[in-house]
Backbone of each chain as ProteinMPNN parsed JSONL, in Angstrom:
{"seq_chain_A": "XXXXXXXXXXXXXXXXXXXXXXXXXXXXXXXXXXXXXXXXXXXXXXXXXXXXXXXXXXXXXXXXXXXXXXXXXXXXXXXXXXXXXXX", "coords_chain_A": {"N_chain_A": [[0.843, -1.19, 0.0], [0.291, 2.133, -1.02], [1.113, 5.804, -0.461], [0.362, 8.913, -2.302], [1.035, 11.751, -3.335], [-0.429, 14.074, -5.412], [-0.528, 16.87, -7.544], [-2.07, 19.446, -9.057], [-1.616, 21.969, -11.124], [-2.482, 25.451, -12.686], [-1.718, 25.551, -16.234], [1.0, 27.867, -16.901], [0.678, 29.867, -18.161], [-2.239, 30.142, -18.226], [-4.858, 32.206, -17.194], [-5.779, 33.125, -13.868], [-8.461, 33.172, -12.368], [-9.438, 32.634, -9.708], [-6.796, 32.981, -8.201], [-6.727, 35.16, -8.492], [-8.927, 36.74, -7.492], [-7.974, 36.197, -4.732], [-6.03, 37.346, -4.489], [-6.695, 40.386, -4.523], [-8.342, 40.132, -2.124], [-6.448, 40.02, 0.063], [-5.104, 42.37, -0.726], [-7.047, 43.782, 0.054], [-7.099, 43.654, 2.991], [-4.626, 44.664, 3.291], [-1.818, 43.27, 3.177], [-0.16, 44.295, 0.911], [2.239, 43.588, -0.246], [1.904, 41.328, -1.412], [2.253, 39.774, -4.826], [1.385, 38.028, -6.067], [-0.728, 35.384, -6.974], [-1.382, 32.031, -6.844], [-3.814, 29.822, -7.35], [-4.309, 25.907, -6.442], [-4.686, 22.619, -6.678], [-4.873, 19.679, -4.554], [-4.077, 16.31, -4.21], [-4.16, 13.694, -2.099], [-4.092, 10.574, -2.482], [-4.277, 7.146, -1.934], [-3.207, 3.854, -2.148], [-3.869, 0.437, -3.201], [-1.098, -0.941, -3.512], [2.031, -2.036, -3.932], [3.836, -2.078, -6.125], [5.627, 0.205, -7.68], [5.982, 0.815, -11.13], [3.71, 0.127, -11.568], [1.829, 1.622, -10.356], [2.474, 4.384, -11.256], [1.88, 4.084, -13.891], [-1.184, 3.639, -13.716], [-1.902, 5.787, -11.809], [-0.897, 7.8, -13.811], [-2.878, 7.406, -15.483], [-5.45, 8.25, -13.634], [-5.033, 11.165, -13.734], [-4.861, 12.478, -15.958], [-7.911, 10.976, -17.035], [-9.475, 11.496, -14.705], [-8.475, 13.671, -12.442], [-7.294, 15.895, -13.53], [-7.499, 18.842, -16.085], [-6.126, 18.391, -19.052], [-5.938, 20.654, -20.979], [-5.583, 22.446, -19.805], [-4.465, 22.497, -17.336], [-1.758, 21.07, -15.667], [0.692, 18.215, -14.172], [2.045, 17.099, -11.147], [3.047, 14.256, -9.383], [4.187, 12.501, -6.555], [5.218, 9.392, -5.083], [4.967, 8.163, -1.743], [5.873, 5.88, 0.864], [3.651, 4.032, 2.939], [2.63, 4.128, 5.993], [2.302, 7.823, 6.454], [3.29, 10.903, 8.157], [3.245, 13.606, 7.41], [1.323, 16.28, 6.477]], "CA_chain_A": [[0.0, 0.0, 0.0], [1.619, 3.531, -0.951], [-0.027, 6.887, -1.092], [0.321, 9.46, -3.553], [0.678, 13.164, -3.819], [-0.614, 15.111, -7.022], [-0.404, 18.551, -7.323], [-2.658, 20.0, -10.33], [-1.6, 23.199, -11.306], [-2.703, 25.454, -13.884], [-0.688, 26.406, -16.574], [1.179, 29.247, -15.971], [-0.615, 30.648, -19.381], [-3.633, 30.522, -18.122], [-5.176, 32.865, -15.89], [-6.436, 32.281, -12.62], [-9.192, 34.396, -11.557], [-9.819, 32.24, -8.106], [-5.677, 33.2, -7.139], [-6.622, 36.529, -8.4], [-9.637, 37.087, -6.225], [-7.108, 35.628, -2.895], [-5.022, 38.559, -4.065], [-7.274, 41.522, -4.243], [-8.73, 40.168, -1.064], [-5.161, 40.144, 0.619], [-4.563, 43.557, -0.658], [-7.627, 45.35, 0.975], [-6.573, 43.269, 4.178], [-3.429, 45.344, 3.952], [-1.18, 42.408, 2.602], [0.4, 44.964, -0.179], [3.53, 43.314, -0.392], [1.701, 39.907, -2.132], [2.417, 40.061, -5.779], [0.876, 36.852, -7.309], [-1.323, 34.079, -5.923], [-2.147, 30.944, -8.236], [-4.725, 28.38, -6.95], [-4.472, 24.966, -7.573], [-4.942, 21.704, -6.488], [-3.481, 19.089, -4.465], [-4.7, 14.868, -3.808], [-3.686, 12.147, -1.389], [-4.332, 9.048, -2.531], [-3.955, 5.807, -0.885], [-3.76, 2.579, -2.987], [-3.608, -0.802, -2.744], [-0.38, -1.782, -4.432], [3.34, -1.607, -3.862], [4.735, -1.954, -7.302], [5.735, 1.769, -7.948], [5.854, 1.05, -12.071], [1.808, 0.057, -12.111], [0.77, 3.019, -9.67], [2.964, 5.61, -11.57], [0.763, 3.831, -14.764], [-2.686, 4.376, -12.957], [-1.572, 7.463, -11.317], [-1.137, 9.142, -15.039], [-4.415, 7.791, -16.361], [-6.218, 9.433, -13.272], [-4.792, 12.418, -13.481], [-5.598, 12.565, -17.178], [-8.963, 10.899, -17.08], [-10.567, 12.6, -13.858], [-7.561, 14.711, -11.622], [-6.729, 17.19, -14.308], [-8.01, 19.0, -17.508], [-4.674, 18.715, -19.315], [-5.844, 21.229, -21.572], [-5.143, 23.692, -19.247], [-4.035, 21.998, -16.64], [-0.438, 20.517, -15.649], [0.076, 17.462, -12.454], [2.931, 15.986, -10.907], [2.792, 13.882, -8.418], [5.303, 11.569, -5.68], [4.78, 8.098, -4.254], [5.323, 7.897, -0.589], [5.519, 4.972, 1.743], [2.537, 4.362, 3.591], [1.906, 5.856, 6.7], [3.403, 8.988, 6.048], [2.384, 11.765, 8.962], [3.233, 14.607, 7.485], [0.377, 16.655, 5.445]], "C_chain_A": [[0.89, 1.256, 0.0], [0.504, 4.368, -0.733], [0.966, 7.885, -1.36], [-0.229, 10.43, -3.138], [0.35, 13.655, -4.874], [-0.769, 16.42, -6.791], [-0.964, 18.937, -8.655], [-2.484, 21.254, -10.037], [-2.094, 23.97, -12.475], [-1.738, 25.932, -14.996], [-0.266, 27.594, -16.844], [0.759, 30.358, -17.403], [-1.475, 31.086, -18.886], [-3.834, 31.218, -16.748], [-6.025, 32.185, -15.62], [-7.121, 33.253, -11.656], [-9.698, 33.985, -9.615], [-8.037, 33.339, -7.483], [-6.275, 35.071, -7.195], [-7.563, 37.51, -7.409], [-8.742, 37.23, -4.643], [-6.613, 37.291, -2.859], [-5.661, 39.793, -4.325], [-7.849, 41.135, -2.762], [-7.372, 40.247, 0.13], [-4.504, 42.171, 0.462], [-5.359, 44.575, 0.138], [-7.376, 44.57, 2.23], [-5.028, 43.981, 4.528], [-1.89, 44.772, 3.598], [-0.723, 43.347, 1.213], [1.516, 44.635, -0.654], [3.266, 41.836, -1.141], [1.784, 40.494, -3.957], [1.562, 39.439, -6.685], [0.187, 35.808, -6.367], [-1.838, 33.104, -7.2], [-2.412, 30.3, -7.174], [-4.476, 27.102, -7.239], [-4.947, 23.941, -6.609], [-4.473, 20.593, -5.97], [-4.769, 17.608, -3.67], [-3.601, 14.282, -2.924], [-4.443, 11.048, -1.862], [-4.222, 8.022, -2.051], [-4.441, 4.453, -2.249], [-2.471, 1.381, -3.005], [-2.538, -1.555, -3.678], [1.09, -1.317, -4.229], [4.617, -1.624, -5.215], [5.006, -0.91, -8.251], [5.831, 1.741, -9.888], [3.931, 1.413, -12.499], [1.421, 1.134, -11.225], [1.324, 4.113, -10.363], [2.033, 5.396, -13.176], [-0.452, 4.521, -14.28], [-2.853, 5.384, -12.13], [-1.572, 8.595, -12.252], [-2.576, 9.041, -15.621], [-5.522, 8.558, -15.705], [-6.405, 10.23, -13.427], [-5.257, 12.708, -14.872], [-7.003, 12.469, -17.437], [-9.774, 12.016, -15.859], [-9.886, 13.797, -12.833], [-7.728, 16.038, -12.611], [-7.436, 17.498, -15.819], [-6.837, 19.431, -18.378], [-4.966, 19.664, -20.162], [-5.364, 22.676, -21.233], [-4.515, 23.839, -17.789], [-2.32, 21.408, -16.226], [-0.356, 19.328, -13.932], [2.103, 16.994, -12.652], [3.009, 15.15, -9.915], [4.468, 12.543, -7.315], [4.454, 10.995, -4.848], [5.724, 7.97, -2.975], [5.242, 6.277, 0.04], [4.312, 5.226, 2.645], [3.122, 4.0, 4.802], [2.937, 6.604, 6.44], [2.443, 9.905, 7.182], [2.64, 12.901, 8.501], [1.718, 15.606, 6.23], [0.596, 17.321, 3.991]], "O_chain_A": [[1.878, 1.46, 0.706], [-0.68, 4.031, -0.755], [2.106, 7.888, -0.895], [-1.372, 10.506, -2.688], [1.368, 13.637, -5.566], [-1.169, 16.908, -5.734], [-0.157, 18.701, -9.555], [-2.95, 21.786, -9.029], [-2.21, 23.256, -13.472], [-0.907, 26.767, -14.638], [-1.105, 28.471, -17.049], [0.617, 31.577, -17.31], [-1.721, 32.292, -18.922], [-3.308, 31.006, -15.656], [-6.728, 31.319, -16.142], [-6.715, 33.866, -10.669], [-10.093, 34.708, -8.7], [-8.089, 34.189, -6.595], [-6.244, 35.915, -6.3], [-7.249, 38.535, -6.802], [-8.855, 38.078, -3.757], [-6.668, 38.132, -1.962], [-4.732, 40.6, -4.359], [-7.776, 42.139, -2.053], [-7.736, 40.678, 1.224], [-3.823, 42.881, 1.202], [-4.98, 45.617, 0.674], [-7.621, 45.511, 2.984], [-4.418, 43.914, 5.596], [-0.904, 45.504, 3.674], [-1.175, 42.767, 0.226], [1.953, 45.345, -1.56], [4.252, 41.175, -1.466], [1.353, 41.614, -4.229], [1.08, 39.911, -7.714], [0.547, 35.509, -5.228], [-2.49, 33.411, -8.198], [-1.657, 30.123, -6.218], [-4.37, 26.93, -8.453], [-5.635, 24.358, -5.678], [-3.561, 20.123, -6.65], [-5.777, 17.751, -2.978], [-2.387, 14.42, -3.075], [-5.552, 10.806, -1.386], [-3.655, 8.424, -1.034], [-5.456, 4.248, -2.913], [-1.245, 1.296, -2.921], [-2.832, -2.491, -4.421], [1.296, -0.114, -4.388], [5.806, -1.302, -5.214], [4.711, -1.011, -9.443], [5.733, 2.915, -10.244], [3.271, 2.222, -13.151], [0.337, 1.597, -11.581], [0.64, 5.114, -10.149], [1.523, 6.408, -13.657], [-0.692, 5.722, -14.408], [-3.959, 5.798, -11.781], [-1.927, 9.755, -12.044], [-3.287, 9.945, -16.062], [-6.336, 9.256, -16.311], [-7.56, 10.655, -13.425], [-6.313, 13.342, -14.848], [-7.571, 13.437, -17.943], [-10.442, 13.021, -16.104], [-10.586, 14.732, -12.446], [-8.311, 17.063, -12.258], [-7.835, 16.606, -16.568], [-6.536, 20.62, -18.479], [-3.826, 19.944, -20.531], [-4.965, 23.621, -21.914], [-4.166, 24.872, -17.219], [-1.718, 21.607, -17.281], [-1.033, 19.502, -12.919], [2.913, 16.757, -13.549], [3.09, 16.016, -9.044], [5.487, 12.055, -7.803], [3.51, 11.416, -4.179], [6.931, 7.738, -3.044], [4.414, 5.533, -0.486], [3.987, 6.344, 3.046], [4.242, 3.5, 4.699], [4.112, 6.294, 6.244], [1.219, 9.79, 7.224], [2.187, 13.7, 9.321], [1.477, 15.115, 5.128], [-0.372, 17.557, 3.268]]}, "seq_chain_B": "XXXXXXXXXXXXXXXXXXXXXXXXXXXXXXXXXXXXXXXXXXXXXXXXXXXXXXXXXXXXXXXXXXXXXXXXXXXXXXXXXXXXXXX", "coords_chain_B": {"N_chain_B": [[12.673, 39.115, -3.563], [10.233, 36.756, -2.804], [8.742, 32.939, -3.44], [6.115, 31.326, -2.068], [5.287, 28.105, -1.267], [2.032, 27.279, -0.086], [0.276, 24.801, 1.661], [-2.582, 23.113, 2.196], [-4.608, 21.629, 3.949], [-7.909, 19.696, 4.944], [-8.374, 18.876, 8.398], [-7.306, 15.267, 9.489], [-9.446, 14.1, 10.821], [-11.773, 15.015, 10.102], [-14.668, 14.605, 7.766], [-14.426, 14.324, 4.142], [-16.149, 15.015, 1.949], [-15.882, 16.024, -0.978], [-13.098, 13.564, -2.123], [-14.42, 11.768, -2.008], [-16.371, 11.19, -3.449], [-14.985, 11.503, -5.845], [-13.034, 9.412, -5.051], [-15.111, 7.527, -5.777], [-16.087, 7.56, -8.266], [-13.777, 7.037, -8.97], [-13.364, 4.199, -8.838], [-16.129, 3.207, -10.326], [-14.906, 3.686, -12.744], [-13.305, 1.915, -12.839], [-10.564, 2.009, -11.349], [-9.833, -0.291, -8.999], [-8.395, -0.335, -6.947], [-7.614, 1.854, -5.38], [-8.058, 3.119, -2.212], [-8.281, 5.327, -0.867], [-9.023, 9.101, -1.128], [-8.001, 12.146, -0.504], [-8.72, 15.326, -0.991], [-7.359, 18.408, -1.228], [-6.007, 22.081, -1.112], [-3.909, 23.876, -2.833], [-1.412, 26.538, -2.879], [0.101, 28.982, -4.608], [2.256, 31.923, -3.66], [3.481, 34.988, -4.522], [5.817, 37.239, -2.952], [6.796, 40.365, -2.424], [9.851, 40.812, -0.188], [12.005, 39.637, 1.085], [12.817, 38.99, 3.526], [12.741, 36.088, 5.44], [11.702, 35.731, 8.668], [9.754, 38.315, 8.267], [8.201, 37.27, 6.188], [7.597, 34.669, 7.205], [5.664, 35.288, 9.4], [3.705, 36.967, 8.09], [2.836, 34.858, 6.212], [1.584, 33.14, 7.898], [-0.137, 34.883, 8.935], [-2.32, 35.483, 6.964], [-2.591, 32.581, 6.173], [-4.409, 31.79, 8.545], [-6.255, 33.776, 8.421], [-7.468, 34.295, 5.858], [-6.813, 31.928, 4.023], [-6.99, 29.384, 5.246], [-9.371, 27.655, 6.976], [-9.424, 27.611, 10.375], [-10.931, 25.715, 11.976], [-11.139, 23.564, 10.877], [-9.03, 23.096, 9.04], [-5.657, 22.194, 8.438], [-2.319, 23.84, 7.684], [0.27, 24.081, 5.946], [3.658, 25.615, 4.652], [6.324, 26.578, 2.523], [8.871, 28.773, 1.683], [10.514, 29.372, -0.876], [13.315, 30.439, -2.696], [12.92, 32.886, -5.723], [13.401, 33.099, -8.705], [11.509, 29.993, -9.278], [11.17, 27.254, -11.232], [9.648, 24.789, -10.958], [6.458, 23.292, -11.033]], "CA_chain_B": [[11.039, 38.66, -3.678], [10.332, 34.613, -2.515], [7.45, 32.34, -3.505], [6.255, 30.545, -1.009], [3.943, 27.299, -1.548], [1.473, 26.694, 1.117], [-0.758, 23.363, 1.249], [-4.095, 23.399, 2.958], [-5.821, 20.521, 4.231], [-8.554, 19.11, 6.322], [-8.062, 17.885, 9.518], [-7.35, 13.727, 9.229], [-10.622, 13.621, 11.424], [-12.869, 15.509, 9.178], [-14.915, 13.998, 6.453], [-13.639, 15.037, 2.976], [-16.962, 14.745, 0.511], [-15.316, 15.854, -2.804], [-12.474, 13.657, -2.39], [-15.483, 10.567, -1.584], [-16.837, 11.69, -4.677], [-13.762, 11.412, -6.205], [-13.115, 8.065, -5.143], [-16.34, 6.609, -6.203], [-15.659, 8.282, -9.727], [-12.505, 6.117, -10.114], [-14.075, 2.674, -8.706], [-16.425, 3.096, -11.392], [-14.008, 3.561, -13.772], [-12.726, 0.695, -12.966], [-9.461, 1.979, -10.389], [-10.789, -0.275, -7.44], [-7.349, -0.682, -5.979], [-7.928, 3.157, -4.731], [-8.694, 2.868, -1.148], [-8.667, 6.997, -0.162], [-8.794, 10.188, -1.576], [-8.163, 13.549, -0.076], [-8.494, 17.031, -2.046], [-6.818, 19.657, -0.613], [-6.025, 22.73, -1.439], [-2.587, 24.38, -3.173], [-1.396, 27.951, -3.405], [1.748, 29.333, -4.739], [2.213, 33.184, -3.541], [4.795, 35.812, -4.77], [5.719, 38.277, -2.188], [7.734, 41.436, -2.309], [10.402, 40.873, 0.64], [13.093, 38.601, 0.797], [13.31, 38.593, 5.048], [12.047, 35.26, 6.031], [10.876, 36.27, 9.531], [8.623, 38.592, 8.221], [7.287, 36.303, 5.37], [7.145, 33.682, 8.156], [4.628, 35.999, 9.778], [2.712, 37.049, 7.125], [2.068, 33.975, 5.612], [0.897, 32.864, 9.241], [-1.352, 35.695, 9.246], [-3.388, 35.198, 5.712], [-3.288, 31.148, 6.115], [-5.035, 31.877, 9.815], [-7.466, 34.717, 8.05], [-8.091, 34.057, 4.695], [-6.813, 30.689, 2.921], [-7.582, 28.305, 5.523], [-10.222, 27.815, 8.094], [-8.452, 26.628, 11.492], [-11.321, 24.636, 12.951], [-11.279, 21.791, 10.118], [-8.088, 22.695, 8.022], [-4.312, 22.665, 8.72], [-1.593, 24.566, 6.809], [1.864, 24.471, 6.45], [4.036, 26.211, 3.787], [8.11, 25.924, 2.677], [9.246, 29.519, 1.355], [11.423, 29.273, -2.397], [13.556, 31.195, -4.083], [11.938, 33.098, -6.699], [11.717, 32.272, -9.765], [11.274, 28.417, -9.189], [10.563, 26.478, -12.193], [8.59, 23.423, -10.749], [5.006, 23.235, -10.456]], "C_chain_B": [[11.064, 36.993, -3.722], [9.235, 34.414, -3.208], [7.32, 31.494, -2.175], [4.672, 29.76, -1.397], [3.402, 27.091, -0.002], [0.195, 26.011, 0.633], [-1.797, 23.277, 2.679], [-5.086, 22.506, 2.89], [-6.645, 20.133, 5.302], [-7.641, 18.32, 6.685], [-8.007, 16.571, 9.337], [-8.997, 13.861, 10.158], [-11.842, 13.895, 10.554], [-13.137, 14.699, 7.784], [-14.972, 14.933, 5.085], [-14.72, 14.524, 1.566], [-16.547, 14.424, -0.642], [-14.347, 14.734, -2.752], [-13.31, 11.726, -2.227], [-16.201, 10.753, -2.933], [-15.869, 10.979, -5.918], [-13.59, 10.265, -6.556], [-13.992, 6.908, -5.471], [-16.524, 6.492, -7.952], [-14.807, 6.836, -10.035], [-13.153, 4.773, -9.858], [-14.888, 1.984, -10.04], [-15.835, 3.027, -12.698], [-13.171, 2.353, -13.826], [-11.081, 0.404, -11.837], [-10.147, 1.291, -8.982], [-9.743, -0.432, -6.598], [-7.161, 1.122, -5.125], [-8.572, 3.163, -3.514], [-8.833, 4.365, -0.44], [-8.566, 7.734, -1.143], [-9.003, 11.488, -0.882], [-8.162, 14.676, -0.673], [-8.325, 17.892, -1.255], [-7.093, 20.686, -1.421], [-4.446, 23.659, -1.538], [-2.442, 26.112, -3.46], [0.084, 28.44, -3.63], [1.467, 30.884, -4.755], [3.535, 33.717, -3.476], [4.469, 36.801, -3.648], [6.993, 38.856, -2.229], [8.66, 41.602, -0.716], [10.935, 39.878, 0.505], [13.621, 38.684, 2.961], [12.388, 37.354, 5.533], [11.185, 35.148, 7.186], [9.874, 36.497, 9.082], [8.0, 38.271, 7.167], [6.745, 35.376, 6.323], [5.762, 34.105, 9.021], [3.601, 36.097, 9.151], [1.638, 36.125, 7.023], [1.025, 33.354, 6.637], [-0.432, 33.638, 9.297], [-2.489, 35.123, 8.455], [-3.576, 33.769, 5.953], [-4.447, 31.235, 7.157], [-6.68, 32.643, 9.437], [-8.122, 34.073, 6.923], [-7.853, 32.553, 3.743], [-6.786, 29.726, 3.94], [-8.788, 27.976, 6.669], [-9.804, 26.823, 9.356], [-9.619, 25.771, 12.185], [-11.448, 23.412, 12.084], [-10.046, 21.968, 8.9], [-6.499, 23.076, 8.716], [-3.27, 23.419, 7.833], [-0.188, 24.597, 6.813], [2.71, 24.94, 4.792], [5.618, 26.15, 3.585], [7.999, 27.879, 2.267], [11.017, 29.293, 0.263], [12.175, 30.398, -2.362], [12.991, 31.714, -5.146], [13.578, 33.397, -8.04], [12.288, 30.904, -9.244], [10.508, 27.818, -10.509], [9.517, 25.445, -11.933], [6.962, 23.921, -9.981], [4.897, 22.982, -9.006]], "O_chain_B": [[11.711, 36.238, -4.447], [8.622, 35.382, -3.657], [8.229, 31.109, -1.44], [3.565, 30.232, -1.657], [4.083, 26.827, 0.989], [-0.607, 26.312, -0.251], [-1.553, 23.394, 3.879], [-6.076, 22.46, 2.159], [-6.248, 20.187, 6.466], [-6.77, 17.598, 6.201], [-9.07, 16.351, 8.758], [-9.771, 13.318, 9.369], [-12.747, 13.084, 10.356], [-12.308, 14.282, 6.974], [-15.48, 16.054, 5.033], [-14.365, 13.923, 0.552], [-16.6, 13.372, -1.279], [-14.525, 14.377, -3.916], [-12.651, 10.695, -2.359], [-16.66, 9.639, -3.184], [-16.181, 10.071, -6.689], [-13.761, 9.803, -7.684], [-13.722, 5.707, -5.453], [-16.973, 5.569, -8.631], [-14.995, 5.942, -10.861], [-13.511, 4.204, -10.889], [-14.655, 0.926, -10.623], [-16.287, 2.347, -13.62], [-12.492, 1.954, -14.772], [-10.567, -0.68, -11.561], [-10.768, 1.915, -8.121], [-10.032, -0.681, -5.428], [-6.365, 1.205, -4.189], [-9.798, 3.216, -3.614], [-9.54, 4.455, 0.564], [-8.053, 7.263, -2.158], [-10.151, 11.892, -0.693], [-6.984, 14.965, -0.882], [-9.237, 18.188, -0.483], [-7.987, 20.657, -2.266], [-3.897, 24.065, -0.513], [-3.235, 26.776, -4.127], [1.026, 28.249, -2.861], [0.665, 31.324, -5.578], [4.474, 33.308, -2.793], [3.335, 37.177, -3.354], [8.058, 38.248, -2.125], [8.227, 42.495, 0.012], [10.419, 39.04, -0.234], [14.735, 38.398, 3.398], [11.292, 37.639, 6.015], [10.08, 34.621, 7.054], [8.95, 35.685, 9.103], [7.021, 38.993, 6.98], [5.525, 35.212, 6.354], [4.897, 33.261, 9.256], [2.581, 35.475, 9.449], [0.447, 36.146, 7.331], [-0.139, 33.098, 6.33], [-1.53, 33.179, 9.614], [-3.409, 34.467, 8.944], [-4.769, 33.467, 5.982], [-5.52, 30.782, 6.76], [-7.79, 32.337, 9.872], [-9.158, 33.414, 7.014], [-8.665, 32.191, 2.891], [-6.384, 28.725, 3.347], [-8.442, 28.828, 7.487], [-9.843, 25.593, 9.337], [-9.192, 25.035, 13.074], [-11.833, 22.341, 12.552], [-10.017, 21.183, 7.952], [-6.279, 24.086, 9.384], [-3.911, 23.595, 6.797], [0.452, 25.151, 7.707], [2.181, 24.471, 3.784], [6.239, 25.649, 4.522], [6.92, 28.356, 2.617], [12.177, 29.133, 0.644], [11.624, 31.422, -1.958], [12.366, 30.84, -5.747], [14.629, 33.966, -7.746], [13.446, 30.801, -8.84], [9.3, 27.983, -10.679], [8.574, 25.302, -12.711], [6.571, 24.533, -8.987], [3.79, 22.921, -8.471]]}, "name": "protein", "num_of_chains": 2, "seq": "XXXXXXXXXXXXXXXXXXXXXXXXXXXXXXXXXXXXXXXXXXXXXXXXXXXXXXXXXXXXXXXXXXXXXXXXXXXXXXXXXXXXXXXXXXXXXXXXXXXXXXXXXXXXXXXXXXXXXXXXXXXXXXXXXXXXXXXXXXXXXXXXXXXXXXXXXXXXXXXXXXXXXXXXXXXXXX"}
C-alpha cells in the first residue's frame, strides 16, 4: 500500500481568476507586499499496491482521465511509503 | 522577492466529501485498488520581501485569516527562491 501526492496546477498561461480574487482580497486586508497568488490543487491518494511502475501507470491515467483537464491543466505527483504523517 | 507554496488541508478527522466523490468516480471507472482520496487545497504566492521572519509571519497571518479555516483545516508552507521552475 503507498499513497500518492498530485499537485494540479494550472498552466502558468492561463489565468487564474480564483488566485486573483485571494489577491485583491489580501490587498484590501493590507497584505500589499503579495504580488501573485495561483490556486491549484493538491490529492492524497492511498492505494492498494506496492509496485511503484503500475501506480505511476494508474496514477497518469487518473490524473488525465478525472484529476486534471490537461488542456489547461499541468500534475505531478510523488509516491510515498505508507503511513506517512506529514500533510 | 520569494514564492512561497502553502498546502491546505482538512483535519485527518474531518470527512472530505469531494475527495469521496472522487473516489467513487474512479471505482467506477474501474481503479478499485484506490482505497482513499483527499483534495486539498494548493497555493503558490509571490511576495515582495526577501526577510524570512517577516514572510514567516505574514504567511501565518493570511493562512489563519483568509486561505484556511483553522477549525477543520491545517496549513503548512516551505518559502522558495523566486523564480522556481517546478510546479
Amino acid at each position: 500500500m503507498k499513497k500518492v501526492k498530485i499537485y494540479v496546477t494550472l498552466k502558468p498561461e492561463v489565468l487564474d481568476p480564483q488566485g486573483k480574487v485571494i489577491m485583491n482580497t489580501l490587498h484590501t486586508l493590507g497584505y500589499k507586499d503579495i504580488s501573485e497568488v495561483r490556486a491549484s490543487k493538491f490529492f492524497e491518494v492511498t492505494i492498494n499496491s506496492d509496485d511503484e511502475k503500475y501506480i505511476k501507470n494508474e496514477i497518469d491515467e487518473i490524473c488525465d482521465k478525472v484529476l486534471a483537464n490537461p488542456n489547461i491543466e499541468t500534475y505531478r505527483f510523488e509516491i510515498l511509503s505508507y503511513p506517512n504523517k506529514s500533510v
